[in-house]
C-alpha positions in Angstrom: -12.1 -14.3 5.8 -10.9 -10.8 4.4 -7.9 -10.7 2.0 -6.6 -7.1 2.7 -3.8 -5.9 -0.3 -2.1 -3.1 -0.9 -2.5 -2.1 -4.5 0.5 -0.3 -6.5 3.4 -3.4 -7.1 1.4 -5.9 -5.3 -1.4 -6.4 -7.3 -2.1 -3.8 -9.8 1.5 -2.6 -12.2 2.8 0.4 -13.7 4.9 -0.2 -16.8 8.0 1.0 -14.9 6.8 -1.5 -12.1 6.2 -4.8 -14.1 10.0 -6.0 -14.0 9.4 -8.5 -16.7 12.0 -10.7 -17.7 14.2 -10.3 -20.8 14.3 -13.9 -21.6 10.1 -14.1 -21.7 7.0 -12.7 -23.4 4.8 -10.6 -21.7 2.2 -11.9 -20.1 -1.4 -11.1 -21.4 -2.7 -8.5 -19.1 -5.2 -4.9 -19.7 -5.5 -1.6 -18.5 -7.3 -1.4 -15.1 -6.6 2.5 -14.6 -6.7 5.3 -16.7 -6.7 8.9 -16.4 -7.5 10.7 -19.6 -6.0 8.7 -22.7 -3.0 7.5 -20.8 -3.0 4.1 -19.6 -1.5 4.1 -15.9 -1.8 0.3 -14.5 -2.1 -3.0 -15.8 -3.1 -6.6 -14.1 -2.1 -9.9 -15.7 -6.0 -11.2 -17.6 -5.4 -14.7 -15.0 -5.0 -12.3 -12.2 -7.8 -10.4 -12.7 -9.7 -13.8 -13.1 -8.3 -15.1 -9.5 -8.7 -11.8 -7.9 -12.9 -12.4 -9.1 -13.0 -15.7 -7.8 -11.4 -14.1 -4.2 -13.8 -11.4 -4.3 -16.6 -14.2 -4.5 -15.5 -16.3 -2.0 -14.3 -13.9 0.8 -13.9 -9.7 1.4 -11.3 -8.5 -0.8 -10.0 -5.1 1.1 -8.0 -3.2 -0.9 -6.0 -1.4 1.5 -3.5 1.8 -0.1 -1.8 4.6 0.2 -3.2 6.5 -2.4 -5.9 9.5 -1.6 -9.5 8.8 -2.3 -9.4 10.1 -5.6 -6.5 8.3 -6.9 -8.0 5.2 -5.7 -11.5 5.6 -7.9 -8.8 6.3 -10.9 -8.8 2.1 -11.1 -12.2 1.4 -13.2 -11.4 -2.7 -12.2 -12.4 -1.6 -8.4 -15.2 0.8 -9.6 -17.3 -0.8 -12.5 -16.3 -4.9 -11.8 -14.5 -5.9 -8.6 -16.2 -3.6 -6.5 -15.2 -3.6 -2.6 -17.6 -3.0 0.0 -15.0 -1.6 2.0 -11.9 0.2 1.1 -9.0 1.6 2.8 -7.3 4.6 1.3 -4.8 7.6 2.2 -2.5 5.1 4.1 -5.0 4.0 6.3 -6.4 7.7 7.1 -9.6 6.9 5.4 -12.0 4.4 4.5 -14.9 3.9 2.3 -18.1 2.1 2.5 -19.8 1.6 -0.7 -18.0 4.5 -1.9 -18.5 6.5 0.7 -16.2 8.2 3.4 -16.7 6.3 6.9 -17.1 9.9 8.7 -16.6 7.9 12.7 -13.2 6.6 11.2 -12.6 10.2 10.4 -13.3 11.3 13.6 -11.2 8.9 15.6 -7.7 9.5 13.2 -8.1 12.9 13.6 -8.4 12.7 17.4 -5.1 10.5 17.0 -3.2 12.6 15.0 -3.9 15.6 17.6 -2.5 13.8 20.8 0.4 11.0 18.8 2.1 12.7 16.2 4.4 16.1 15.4 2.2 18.3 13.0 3.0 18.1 9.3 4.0 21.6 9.2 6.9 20.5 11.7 7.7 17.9 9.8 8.3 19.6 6.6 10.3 22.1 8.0 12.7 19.8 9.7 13.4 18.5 5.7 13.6 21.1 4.3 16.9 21.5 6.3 17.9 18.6 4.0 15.8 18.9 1.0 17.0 20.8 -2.4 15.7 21.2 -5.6 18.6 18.7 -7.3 17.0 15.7 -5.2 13.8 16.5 -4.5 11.5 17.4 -7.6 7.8 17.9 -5.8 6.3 18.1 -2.6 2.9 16.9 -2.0 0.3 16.6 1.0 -2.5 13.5 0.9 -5.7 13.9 1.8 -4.7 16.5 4.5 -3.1 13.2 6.5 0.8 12.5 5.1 3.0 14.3 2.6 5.8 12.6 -0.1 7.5 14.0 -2.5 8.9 12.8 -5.9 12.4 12.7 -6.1 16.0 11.9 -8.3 16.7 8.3 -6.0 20.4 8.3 -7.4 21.4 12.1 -5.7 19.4 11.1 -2.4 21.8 12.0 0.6 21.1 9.0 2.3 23.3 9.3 5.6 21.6 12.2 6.0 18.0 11.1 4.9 18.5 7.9 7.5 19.0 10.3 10.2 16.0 12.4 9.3 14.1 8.6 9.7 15.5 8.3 13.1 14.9 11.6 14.2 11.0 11.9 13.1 10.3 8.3 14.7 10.8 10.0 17.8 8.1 12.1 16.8 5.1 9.8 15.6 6.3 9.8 12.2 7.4 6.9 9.4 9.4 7.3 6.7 9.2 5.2 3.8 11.3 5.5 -0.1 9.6 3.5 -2.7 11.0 3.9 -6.3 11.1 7.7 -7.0 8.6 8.4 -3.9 9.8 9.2 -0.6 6.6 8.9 2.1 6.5 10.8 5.1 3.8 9.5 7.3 1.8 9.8 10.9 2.1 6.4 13.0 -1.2 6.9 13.8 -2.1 6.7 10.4 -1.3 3.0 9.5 -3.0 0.0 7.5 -3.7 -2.1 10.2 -5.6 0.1 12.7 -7.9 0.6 9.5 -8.4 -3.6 8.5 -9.0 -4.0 12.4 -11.6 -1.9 12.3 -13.6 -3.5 9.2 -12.7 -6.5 10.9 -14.8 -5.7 13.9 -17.6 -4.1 12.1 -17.9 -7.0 9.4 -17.2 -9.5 12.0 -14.9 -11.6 10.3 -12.9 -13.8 12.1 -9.2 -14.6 10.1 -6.7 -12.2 7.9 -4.6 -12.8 4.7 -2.8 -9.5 3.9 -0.2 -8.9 1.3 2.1 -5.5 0.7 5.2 -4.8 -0.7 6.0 -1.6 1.3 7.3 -0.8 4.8 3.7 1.1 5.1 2.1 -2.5 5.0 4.3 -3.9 7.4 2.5 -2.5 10.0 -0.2 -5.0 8.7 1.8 -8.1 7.3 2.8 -8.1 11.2 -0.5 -8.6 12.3 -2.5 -10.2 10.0 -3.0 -14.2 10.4 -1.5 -15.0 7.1 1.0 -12.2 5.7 2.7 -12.0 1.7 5.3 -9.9 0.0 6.4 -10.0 -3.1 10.0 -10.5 -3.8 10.8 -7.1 -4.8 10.2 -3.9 -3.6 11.1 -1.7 -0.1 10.5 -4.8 2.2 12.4 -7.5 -0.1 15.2 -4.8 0.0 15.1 -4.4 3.5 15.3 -8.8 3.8 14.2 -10.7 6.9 15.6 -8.9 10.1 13.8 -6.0 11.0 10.6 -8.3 10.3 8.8 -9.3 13.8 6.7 -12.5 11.7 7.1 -15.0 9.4 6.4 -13.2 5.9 5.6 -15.4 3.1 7.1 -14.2 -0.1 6.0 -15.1 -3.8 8.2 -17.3 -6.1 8.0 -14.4 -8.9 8.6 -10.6 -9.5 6.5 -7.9 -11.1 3.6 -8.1 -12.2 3.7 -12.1 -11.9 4.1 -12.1 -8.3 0.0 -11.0 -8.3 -1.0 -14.1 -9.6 1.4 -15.5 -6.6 -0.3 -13.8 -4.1 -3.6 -14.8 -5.0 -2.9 -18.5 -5.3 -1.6 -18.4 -1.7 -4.7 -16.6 -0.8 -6.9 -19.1 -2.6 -4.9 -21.9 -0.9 -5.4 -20.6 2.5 -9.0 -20.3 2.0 -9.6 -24.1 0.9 -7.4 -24.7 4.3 -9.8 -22.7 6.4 -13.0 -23.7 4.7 
């Protein structure tokens, strides 16, 4: 069995992210990433102790949209729970003990020549929209997908939702979570990437878990799929969803320990 995850708001919190409850302590939790002095994620202590005892019993996958390097920035995944696979850059890359797996490389960028509209192309079509009151920073990933950050309460969204409609036409997702706005290749997705660990590690069943529209791509696929109740695909509720999603029964940084109870359930099931 693999347990594929998305990282940022499903298992691993920023401070902005954690959407704790007024009414209740916080829960006891450390750092797992830092960069320099400043603390950047946290994880509840009990789910960093379920997330061990998944990591023993199956493949834990973590599967992100953050480059390479931002992904080594979480010590937990470097120096205790450490993967021997891991997806990165949306799907665009993966690693095998660390290292780059250079015949995944070589097949995305074979897709990305004959599937998609260039980046440049891209960028230049928002830029028709973009302006320095909304949008704050542009950035490119790993030479695969670009987002920006941006001020979400001056987005022009009529005209952002027809910039989503008219670069779907051209091998391209778009995707706003929080204060980042993700534009990204179809051919670069999460799935195509945990399809093809699957095959080389030959394992047999999936339980996947995102909170993102980039992880829908492989919530729909997997054999067992969970969301958390907030973020981008809790917003977007049950309609444009092809599968049955199971979603956790808290927010924030709580719904981790959610997620990997469901995960731990589904093992004892299969086993």
């Amino acid at each position: 069995m693999i347990f594929a995850s998305d990282l940022d708001q499903t298992l691993i919190y920023s401070i902005r992210s954690m959407r704790l409850s007024e009414d209740r302590s916080a829960p006891a939790m450390r750092v797992v990433e830092k960069r320099g002095e400043r603390e950047i994620s946290y994880m509840t202590l009990a789910a960093i102790e379920l997330l061990k005892e998944v990591a023993h019993k199956m493949m834990f996958l973590p599967v992100t949209t953050r480059t390479v390097e931002q992904f080594q920035y979480i010590t937990l995944f470097q120096e205790e729970i450490v993967p021997p696979f891991a997806v990165t850059s949306n799907g665009g890359n993966i690693l095998v003990k660390g290292k780059i797996d250079e015949e995944w490389q070589r097949q995305i960028k074979m897709k990305l020549e004959n599937e998609a509209l260039s980046g440049a192309k891209i960028l230049e079509h928002f830029s028709e929209i973009a302006n320095d009151e909304w949008v704050h920073s542009q950035h490119t990933a790993d030479e695969l997908f670009h987002y920006c950050l941006i001020e979400r309460d001056l987005v022009p969204l009529d005209e952002l939702m027809q910039f989503k409609e008219v670069i779907d036409q051209q091998g391209w997702k778009m995707s706003l979570q929080g204060r980042k706005l993700y534009f990204v290749p179809k051919a670069v997705n999460k799935w195509d990437a945990v399809a093809y660990i699957k095959e080389k590690s030959n394992r047999q069943f999936v339980a996947a878990a995102g909170d993102s529209l980039l992880d829908l791509p492989m919530l729909e696929v997997a054999d067992y799929a969970i969301s958390p109740i907030h973020g981008e695909l809790s917003e977007m509720g049950n309609s444009t969803v092809k599968r049955t999603i199971h979603r956790t029964g808290q927010k924030g940084i709580l719904a981790a320990e959610d997620i990997l109870n469901q995960v731990m359930h589904i093992y004892k099931e299969l086993s």
